[in-house]
N, C-alpha and C positions, 0 to 999 in steps of 0.2 A: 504494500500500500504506500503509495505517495502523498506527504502530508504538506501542503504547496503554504507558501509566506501568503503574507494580507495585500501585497501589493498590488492597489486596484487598476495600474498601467499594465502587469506583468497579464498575458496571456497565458491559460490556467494549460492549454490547449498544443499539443507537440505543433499539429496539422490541420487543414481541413475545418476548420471555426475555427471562434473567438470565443472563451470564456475569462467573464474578470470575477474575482473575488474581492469584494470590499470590507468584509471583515463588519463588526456592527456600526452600522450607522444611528443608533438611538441608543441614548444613554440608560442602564439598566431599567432604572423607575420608570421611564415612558416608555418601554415596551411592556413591565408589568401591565401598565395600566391600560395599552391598547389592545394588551393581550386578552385582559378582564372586560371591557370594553366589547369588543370582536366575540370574547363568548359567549357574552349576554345577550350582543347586539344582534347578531348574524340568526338566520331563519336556516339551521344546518340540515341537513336531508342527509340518509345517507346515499352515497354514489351506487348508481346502475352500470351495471356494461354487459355486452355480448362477447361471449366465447366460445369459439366453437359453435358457435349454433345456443349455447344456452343463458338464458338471462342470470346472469349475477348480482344480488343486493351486496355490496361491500361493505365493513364497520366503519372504515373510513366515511367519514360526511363532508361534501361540499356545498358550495354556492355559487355563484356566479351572476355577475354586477360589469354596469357597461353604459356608455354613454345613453344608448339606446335600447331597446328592447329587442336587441341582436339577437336573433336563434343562433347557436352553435353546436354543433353535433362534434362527438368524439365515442368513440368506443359502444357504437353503434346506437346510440342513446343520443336526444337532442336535449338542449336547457335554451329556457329565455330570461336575459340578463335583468337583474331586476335594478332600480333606483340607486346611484352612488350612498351609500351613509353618509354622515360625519368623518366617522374614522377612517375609512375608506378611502375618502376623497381628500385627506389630510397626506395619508400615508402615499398617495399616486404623487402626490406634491413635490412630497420627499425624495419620492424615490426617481420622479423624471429630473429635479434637481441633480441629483448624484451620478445619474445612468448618463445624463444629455438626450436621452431615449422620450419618446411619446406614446402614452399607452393610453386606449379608448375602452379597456375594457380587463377583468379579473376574474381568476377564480380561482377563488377557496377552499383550501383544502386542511382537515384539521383530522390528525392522528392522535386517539385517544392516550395512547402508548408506542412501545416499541413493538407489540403484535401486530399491530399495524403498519405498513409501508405500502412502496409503490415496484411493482415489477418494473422490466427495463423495457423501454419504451424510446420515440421519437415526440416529440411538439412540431409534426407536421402535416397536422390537418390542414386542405384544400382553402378554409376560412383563413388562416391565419397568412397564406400567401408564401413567399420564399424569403428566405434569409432575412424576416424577422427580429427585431428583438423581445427578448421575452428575459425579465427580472425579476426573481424568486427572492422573498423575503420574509425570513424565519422569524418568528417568534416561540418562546418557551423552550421546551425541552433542546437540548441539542442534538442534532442528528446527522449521523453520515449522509453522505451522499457521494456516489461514484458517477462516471461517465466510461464510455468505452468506444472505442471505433468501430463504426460497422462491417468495415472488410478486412482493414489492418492488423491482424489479428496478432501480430506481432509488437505490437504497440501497446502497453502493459494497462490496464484499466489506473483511473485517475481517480484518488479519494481525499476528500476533506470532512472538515466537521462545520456543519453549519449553527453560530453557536447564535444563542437570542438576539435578535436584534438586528440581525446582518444579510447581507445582499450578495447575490451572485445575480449576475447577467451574463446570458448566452445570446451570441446575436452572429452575423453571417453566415455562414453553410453548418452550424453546427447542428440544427436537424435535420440535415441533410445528410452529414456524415457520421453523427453520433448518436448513441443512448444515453439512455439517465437512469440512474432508479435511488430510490431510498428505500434501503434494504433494513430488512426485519431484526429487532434486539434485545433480546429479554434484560437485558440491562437497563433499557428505558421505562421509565414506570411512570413519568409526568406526561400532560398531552403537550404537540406542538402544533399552532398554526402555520402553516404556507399559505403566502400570500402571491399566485404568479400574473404580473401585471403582462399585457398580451396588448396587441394591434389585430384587429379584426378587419382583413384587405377586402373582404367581401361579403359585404354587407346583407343580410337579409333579416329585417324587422317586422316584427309582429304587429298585428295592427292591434 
């Protein structure tokens, strides 16, 4: 495992994308409280998907929020974006601040524990368009999170710890040539928010 510096210039990435890690951007006590804030706030469902052919209800719960009333489909299931929050629309502030990045749209994802994670995957649904930026922002628990080249197999998978408060941005062909996942840890016993703020290239609103 490679455990990469905060340097948010330093590309996290050998090849083939961009990823920057910026380490926490909010000072401990204000992500408690956007974190408290976010659990209260947020109308959490838990996540659907199809696999294989079969519907899966996930423990994981998300949301999903957006300039507009954007349908977004992913993992064979669609969602439509509901009204910015408060915190929400504090936290997009922040984070196009820090990124230089413009984001119209988010979604929420909150792991109760370390039973819960994310298999390895792409962020390149047809909506979000090509080379993208998309800016993931932890609150709570800390949690790994790896990347890995999709052909390069020779290219040793890439891990950090994403610790309360802190941002990573992935942005040019990295879902195009990479995965992600946040993988499962019975060491983790606090919940964490993920917050991944998204560009939505193609637009189709609800009436």
């Amino acid at each position: 495992m490679d455990l990469l510096p905060r340097d948010s210039s330093l590309n996290l990435l050998p090849c083939d994308g961009i990823a920057n890690y910026y380490g926490a951007i909010l000072l401990p006590c204000d992500a408690a409280d956007y974190f408290q804030a976010l659990m209260t706030n947020i109308p959490w469902k838990n996540d659907e998907t199809i696999i294989y052919g079969k519907h899966i209800i996930t423990a994981r719960k998300v949301a999903w929020y957006g300039d507009d009333a954007y349908a977004y489909s992913y993992s064979g299931t669609t969602r439509v974006a509901r009204a910015w929050n408060r915190e929400l629309r504090a936290l997009r502030s922040l984070v196009e601040e820090k990124s230089g990045e413009k984001f119209n749209s988010c979604l929420c994802n909150l792991y109760h524990d370390g039973s819960e994670g994310m298999a390895w995957h792409s962020d390149d649904e047809d909506a979000l368009g090509k080379d993208t930026a998309i800016a993931s922002l932890s609150l709570g628990a800390e949690r790994k999170f790896s990347l890995r080249h999709k052909r390069a197999r020779e290219i040793r998978p890439i891990s950090i710890q994403l610790e309360d408060g802190s941002l990573l941005v992935m942005k040019g062909a990295t879902q195009t040539n990479w995965q992600h996942t946040v993988p499962k840890s019975a060491k983790v016993t606090s919940p964490r928010i993920n917050l991944t703020f998204r560009s939505i290239v193609r637009l189709e609103s609800i009436a």
